[in-house]
Every structure is written in structure tokens, then in C-alpha cells.
PASEBA-1860 file (N, C-alpha, C; in nm, 3 decimals):
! residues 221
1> XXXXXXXX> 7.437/-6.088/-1.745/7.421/-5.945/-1.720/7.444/-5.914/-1.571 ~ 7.492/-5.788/-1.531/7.511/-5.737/-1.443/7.399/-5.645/-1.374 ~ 7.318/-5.674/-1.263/7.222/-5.616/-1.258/7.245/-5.539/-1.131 ~ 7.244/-5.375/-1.122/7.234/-5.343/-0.996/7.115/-5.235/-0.951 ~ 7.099/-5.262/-0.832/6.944/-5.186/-0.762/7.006/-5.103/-0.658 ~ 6.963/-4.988/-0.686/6.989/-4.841/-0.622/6.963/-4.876/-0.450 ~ 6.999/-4.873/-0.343/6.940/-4.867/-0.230/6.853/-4.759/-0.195 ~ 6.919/-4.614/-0.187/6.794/-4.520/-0.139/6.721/-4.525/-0.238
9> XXXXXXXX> 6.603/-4.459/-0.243/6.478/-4.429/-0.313/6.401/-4.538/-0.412 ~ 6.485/-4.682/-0.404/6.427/-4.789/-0.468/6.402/-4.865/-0.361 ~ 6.470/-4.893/-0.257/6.492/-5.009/-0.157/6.441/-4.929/-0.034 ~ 6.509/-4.825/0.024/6.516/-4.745/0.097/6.455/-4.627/0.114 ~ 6.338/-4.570/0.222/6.288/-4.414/0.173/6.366/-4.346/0.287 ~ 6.452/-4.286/0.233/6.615/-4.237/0.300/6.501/-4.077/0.349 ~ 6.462/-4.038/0.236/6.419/-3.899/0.225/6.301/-3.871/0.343 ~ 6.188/-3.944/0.312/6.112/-3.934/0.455/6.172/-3.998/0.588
17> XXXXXXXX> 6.281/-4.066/0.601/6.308/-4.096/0.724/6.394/-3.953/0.727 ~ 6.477/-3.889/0.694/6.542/-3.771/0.683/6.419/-3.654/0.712 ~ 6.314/-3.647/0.658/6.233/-3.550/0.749/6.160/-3.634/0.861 ~ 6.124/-3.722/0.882/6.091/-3.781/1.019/6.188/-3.719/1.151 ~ 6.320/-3.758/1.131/6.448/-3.696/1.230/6.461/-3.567/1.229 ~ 6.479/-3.464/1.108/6.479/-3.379/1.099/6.369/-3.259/1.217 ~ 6.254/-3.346/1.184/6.126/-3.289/1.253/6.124/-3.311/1.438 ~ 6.223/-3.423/1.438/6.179/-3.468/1.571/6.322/-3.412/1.681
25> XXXXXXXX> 6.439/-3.369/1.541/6.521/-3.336/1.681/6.565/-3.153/1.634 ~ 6.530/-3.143/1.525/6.590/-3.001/1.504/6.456/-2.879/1.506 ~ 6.337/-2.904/1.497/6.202/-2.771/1.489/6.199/-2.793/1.618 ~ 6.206/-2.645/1.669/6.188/-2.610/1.775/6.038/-2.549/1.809 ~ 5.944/-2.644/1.842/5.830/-2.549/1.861/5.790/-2.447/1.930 ~ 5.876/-2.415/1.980/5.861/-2.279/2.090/5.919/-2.197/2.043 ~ 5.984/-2.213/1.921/6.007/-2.069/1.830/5.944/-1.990/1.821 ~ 5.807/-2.018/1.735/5.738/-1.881/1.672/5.614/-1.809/1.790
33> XXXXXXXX> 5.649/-1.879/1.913/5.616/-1.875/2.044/5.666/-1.721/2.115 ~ 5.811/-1.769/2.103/5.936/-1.671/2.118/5.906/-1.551/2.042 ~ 5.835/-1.568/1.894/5.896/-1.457/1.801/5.754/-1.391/1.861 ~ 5.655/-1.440/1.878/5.551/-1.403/1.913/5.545/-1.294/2.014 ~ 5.642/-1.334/2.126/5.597/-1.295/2.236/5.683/-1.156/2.240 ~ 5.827/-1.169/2.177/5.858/-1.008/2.124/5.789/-0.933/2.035 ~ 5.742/-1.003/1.930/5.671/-0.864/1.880/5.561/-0.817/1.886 ~ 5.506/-0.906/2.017/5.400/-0.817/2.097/5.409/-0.696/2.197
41> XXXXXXXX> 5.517/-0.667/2.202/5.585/-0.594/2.319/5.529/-0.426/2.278 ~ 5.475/-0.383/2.363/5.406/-0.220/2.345/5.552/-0.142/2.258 ~ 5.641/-0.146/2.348/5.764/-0.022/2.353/5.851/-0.111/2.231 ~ 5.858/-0.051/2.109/5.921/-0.118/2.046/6.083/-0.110/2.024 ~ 6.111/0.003/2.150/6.292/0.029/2.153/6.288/-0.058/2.203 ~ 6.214/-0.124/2.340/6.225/-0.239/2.421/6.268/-0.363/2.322 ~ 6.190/-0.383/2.263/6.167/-0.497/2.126/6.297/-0.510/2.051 ~ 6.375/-0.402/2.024/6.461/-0.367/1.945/6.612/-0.393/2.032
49> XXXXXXXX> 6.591/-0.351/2.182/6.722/-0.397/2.242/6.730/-0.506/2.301 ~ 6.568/-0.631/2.300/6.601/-0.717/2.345/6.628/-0.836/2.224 ~ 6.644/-0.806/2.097/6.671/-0.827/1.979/6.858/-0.822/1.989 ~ 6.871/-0.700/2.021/7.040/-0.659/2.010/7.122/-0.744/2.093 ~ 7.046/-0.761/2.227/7.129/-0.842/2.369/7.071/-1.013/2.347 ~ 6.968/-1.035/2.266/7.005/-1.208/2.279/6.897/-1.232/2.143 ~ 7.000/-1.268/2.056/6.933/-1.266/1.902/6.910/-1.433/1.913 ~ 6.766/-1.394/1.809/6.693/-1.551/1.788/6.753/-1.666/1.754
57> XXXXXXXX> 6.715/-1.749/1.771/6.747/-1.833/1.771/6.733/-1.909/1.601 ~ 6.836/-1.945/1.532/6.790/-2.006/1.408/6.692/-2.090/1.393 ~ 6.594/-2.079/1.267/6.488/-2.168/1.326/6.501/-2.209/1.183 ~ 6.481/-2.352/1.254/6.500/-2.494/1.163/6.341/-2.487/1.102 ~ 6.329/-2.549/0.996/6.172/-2.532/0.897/6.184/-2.672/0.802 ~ 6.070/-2.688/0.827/6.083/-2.759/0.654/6.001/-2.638/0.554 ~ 6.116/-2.645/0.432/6.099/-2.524/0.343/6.035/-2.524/0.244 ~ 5.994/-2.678/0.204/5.889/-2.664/0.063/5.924/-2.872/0.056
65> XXXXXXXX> 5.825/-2.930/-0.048/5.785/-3.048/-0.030/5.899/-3.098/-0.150 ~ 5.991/-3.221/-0.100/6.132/-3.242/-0.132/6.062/-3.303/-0.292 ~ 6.124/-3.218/-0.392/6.075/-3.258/-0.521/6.216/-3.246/-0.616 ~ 6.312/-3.284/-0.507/6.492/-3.255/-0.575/6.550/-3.319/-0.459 ~ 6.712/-3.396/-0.524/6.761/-3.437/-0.386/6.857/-3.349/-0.368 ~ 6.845/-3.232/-0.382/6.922/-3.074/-0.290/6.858/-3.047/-0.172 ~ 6.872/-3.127/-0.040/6.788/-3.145/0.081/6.810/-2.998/0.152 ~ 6.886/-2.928/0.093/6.924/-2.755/0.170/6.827/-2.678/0.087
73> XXXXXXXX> 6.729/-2.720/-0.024/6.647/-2.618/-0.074/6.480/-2.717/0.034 ~ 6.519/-2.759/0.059/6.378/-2.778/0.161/6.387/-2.812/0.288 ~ 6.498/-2.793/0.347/6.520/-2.850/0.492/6.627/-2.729/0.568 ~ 6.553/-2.634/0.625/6.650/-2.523/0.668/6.754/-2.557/0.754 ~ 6.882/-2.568/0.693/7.037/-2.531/0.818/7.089/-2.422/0.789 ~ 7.176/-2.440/0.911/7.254/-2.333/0.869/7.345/-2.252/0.750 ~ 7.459/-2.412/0.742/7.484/-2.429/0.646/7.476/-2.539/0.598 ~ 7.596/-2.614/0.509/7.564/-2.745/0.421/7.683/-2.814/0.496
81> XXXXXXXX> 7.747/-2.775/0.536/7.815/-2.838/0.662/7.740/-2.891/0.818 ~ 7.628/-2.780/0.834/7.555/-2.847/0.939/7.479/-2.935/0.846 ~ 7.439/-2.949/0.738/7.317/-3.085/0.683/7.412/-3.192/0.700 ~ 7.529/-3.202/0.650/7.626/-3.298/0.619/7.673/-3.371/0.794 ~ 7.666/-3.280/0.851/7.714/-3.306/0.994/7.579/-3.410/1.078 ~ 7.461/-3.354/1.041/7.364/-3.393/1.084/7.322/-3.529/1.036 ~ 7.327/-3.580/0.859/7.327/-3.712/0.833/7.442/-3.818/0.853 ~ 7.542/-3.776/0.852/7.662/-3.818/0.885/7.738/-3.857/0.998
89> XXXXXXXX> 7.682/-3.750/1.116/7.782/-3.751/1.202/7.666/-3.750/1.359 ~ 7.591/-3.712/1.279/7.462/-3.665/1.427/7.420/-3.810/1.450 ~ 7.322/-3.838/1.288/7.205/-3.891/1.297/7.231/-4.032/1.151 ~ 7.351/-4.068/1.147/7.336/-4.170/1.074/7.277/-4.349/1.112 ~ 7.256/-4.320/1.198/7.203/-4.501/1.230/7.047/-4.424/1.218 ~ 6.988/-4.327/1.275/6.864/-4.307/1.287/6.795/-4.312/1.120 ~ 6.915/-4.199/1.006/6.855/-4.188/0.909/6.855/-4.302/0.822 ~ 6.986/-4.358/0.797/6.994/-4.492/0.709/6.935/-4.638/0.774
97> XXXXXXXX> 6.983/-4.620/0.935/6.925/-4.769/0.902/6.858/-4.817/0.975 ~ 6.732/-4.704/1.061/6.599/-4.764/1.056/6.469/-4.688/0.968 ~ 6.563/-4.643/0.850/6.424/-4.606/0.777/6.389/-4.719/0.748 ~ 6.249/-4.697/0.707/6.159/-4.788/0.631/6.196/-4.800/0.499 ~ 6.145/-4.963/0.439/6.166/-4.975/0.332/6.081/-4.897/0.233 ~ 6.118/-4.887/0.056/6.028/-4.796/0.011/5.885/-4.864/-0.001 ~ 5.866/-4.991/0.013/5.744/-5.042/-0.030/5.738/-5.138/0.099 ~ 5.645/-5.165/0.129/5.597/-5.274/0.216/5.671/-5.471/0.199
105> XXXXXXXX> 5.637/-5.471/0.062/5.699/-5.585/0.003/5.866/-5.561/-0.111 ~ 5.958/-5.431/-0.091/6.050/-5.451/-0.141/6.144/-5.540/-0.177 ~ 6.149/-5.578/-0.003/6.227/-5.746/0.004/6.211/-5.820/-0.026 ~ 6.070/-5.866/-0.039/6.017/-5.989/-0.066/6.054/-5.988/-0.190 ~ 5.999/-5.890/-0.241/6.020/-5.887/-0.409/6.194/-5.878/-0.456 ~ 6.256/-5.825/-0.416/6.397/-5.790/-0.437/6.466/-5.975/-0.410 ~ 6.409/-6.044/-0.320/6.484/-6.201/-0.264/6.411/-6.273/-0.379 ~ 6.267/-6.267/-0.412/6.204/-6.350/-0.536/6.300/-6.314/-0.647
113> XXXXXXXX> 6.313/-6.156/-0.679/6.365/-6.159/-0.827/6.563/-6.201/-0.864 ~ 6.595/-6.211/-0.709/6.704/-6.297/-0.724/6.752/-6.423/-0.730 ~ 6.606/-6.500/-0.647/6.575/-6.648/-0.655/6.564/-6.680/-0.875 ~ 6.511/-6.553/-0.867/6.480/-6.604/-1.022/6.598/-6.633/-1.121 ~ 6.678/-6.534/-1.051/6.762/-6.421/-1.167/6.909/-6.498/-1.111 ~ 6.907/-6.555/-1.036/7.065/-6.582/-1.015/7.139/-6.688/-1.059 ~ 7.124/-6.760/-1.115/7.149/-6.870/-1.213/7.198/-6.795/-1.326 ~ 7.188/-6.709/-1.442/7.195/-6.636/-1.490/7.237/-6.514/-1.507
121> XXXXXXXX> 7.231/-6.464/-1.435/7.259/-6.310/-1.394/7.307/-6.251/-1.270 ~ 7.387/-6.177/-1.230/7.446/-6.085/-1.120/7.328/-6.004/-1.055 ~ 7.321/-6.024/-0.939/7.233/-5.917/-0.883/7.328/-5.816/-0.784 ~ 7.356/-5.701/-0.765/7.424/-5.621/-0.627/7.325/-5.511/-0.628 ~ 7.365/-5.490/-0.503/7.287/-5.367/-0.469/7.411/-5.278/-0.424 ~ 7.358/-5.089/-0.485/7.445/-5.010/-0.516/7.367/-4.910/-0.436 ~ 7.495/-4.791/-0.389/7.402/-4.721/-0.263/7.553/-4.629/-0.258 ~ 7.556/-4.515/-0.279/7.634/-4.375/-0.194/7.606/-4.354/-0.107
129> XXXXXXXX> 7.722/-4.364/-0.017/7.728/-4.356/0.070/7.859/-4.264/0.152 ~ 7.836/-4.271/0.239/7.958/-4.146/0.318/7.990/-4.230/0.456 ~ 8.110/-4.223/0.535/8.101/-4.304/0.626/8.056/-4.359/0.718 ~ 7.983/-4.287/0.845/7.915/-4.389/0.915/7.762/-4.454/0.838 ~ 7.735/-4.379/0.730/7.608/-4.403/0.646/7.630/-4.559/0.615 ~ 7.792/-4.614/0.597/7.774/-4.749/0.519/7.712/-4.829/0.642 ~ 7.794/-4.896/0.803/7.755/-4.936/0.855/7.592/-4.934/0.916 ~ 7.565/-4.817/0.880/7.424/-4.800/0.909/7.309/-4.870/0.792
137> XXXXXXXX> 7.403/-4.866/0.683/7.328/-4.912/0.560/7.343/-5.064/0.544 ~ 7.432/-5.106/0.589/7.481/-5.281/0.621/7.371/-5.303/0.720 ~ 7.355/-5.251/0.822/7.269/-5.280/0.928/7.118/-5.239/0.854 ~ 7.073/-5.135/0.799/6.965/-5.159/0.717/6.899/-5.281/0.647 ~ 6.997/-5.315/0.544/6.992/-5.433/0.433/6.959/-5.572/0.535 ~ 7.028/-5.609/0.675/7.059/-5.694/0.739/6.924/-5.743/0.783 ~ 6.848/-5.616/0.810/6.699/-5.661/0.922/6.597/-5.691/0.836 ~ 6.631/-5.636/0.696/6.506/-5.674/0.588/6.571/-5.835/0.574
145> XXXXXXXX> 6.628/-5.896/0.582/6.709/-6.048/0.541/6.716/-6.035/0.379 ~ 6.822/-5.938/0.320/6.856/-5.955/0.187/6.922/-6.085/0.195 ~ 6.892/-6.106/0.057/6.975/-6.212/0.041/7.041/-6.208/-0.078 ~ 7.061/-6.054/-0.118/7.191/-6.052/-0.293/7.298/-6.074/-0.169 ~ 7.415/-6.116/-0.218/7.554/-6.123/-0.159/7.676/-6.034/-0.216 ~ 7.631/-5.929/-0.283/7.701/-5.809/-0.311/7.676/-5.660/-0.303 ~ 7.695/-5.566/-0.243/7.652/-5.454/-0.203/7.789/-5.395/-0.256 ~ 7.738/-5.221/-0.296/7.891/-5.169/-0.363/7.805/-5.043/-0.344
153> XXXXXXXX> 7.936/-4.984/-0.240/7.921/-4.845/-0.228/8.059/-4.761/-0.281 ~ 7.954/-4.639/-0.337/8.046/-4.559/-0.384/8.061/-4.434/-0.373 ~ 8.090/-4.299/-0.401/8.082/-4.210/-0.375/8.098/-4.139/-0.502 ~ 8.113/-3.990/-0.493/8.125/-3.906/-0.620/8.281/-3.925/-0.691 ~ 8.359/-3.951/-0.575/8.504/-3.985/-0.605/8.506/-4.171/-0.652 ~ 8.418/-4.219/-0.646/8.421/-4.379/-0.714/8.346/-4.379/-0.773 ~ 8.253/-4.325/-0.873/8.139/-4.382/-0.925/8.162/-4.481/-1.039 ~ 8.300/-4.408/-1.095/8.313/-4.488/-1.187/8.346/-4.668/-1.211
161> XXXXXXXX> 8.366/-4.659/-1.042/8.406/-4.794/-1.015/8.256/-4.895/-0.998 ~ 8.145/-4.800/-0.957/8.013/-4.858/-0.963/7.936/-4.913/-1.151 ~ 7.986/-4.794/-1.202/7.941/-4.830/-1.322/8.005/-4.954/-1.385 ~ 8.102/-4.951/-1.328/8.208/-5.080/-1.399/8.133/-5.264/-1.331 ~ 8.047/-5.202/-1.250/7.999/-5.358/-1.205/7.879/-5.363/-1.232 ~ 7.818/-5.274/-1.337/7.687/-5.289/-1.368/7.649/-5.288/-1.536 ~ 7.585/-5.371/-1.589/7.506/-5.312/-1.717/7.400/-5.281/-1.704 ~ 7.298/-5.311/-1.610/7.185/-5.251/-1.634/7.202/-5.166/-1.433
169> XXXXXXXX> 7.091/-5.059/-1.430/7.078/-4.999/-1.314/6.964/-4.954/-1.288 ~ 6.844/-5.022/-1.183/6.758/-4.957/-1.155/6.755/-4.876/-1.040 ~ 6.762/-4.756/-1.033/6.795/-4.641/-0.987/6.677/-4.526/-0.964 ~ 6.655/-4.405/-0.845/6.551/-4.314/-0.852/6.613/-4.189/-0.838 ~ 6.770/-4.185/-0.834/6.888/-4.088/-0.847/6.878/-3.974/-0.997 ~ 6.824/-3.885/-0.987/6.825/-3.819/-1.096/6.953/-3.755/-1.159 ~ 7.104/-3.800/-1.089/7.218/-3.759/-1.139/7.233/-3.871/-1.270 ~ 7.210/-3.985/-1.174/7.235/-4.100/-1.264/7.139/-4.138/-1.393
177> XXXXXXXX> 7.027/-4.097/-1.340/6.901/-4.101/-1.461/6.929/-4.004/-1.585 ~ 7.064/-3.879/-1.534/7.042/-3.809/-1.622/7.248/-3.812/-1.664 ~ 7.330/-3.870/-1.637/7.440/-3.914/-1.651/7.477/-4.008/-1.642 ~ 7.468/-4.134/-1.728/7.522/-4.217/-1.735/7.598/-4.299/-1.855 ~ 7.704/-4.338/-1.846/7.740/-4.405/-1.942/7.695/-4.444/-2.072 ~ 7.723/-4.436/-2.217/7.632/-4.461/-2.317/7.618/-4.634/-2.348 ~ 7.683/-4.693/-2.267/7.695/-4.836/-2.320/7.616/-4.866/-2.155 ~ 7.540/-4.831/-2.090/7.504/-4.849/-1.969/7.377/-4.880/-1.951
185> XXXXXXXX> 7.243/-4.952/-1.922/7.093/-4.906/-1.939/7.044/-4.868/-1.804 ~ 6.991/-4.765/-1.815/6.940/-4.771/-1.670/6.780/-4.736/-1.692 ~ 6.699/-4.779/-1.560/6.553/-4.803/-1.537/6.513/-4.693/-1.411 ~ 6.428/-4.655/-1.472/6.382/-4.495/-1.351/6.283/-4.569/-1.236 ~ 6.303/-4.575/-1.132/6.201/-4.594/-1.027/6.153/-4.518/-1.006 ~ 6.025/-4.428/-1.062/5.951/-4.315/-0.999/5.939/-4.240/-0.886 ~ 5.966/-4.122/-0.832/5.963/-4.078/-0.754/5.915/-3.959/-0.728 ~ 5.859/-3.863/-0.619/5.848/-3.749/-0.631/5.934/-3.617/-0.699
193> XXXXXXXX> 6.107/-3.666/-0.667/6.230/-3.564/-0.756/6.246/-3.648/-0.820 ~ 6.244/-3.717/-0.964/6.266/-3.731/-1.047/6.163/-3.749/-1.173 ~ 6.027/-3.707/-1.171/5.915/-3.737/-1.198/5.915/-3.674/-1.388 ~ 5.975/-3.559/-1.317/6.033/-3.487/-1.454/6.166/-3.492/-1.559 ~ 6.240/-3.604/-1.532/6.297/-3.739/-1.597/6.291/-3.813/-1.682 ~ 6.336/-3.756/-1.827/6.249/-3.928/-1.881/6.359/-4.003/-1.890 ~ 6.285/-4.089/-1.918/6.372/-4.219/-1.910/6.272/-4.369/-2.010 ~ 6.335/-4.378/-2.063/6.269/-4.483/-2.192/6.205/-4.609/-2.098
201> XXXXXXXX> 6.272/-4.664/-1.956/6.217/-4.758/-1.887/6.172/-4.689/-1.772 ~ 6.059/-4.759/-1.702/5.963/-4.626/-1.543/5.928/-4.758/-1.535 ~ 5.940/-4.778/-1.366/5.858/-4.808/-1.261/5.864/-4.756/-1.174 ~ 5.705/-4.773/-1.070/5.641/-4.752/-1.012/5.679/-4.875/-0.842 ~ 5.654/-5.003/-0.899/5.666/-5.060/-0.817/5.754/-5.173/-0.803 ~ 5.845/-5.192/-0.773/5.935/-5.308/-0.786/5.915/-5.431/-0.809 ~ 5.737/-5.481/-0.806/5.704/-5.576/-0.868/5.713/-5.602/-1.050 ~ 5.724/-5.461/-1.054/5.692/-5.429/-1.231/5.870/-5.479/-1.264
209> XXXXXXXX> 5.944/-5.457/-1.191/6.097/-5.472/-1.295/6.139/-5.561/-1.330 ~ 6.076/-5.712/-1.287/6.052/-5.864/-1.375/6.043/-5.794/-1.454 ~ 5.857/-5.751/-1.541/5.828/-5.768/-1.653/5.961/-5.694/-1.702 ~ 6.001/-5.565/-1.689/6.115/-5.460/-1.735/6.214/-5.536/-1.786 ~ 6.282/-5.570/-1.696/6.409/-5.638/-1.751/6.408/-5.753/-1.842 ~ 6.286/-5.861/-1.810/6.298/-5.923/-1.895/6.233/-5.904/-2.071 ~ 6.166/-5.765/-2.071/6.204/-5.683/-2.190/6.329/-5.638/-2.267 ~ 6.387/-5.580/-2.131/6.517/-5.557/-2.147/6.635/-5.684/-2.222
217> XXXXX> 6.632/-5.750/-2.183/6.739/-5.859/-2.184/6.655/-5.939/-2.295 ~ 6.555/-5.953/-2.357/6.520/-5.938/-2.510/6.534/-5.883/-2.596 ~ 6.587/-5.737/-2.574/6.596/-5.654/-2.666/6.756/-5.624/-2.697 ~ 6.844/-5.671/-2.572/6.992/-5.695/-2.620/7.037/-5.788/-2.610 ~ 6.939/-5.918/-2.617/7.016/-6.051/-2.661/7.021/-6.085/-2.816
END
């Protein structure tokens, strides 16, 4: 069997390192400082033309608690060109590859269940990615000391080339939890956006996907 493990949201917490950065280089705390201090102003034509001659400043927010991976319904830009610019082009070594892992013991557990599993079975790890995101994501994988020897990134324009190297997929991607192949199995890693998901296989903790799979691989041998 072909076994592949999602990088973000199984391996990787992409999403809180993405508001960690978010918070530390784009909220401006002297915003509502600013907004403050005009609309305290007695004369409110005053208020009104110093509005006209030097308009506010966009103010970056976090907009509600990320329970979807549509990061523009909780993370105010401008547009989706500035989000894209900002993981991509700003802030990709910061976001991919010194977030933290999702669990304390991911690795450990991810190098045991390949020590187990590799005699037998394919292990890769699978991860979308966009360009400077991969090198940042190589350099991620590198400092935890993985030790699968296949990584496969893909994008919306390759996916199909990802599915083709996998039969089973443990994944916390709710595109994939909710599109995938019918000859394909995939395993939900719980998460805050995908909670409302079902999915016939759930974990919680990456220690649990031993017992999982080797359910799994009983039930289609």
C-alpha cells in the first residue's frame, strides 16, 4: 500500500503560525489609537476634512476564529492577492518553515510508524504547495529529522498526480476529505475547520493512526 500523510494540519500547524506572523507584522496597534483620536475632535467639519486630506489607514484584524481554510474570511487584507503575496512572497520561510509541529511528538511518531511500516508499505508525505512555500517546506521537514524519503508536492493544477501515488491519505484538508477519488481511502485528522466532516476514519492524534490503518489494511486485504 501506498501511504501518504498530509503535511499542513497533520504534521504542520501552518494555520497558527500564519496568525502568529500575521499578528506580528501586519496589526497595527496604533490604529484604533488614530481612529480614536479623530473622532474625538469637537468640530466635526474638522473631522470630516481631515478624513478627505489623509484617509485611514487599512486596518489589518483578525476577523473571527479560523474554523475554514478560506484564510480571507478571518484574516483582514486587502485583497486575495495581498494574502497570496504575503504567504508566498513576503513571509514564506517565516510561515512554512519555522512553524511548529502539530503535536509535540509528530516526528517521533511519524519516524516510529515508518520504522514499522516500511518493509511493507510506502510511506510519502504530501503537502500543496506554491513556490517559495516548497523550499521552506523542505527546510521544515529537515529540522524535525524526517526520515520518509519521499515528499510530493502538488498543487490544484497536479492533484491528480498526488492521488496517483497514494491509496490511502491521512489528511486535515477538507477539499480532500470531501473530494476524493472513489477507489481512494482517506483518514480525517481532526481539526478545528474540518470538525464538521465526516469521515468513516478520525483521528485526533497521530499516535492513534497505527491502530487506524492497521484496521484499515484488514479490511482490504
Amino acid at each position: 500500500m501506498k501511504i501518504g500523510i498530509e503535511l499542513n494540519g497533520v504534521l504542520r500547524d501552518t494555520v497558527e503560525k500564519f496568525k502568529q506572523t500575521y499578528e506580528r507584522y501586519l496589526i497595527d496597534e496604533e490604529f484604533d489609537e488614530k481612529l480614536k483620536t479623530y473622532e474625538a475632535l469637537d468640530d466635526k467639519e474638522e473631522y470630516k476634512e481631515i478624513l478627505s486630506k489623509h484617509e485611514l489607514p487599512f486596518k489589518y484584524e483578525i476577523l473571527s476564529e479560523v474554523d475554514s481554510m478560506d484564510l480571507s474570511k478571518h484574516f483582514a487584507f486587502k485583497d486575495n492577492d495581498e494574502l497570496y503575496n504575503f504567504m508566498y512572497h513576503e513571509f514564506p520561510m517565516q510561515i512554512f518553515g519555522h512553524a511548529p509541529s502539530t503535536e509535540m511528538t509528530s516526528f517521533n511518531d511519524l519516524n516510529d510508524l515508518y520504522i514499522k511500516l516500511r518493509d511493507e508499505h510506502d510511506l510519502l508525505i504530501v503537502s500543496d504547495e506554491i513556490g517559495k512555500s516548497k523550499p521552506a517546506s523542505l527546510f521544515f521537514i529537515s529540522k524535525f529529522g524526517c526520515l520518509l524519503e519521499k515528499v510530493k508536492f502538488y498543487s490544484n493544477q497536479t492533484i491528480k498526480s498526488m492521488w496517483d501515488e497514494v491509496d490511502i491519505l491521512l489528511t486535515a484538508n477538507p477539499d480532500l476529505l470531501l473530494n476524493h477519488p472513489q477507489n481512494k481511502l482517506v483518514v480525517k485528522y481532526e481539526t478545528n475547520y474540518n470538525k464538521q466532516i465526516p469521515s468513516p476514519y478520525v483521528i485526533s492524534s497521530l499516535k492513534d493512526f497505527d491502530n487506524v490503518l492497521e484496521n484499515i489494511l484488514k479490511e482490504v486485504a
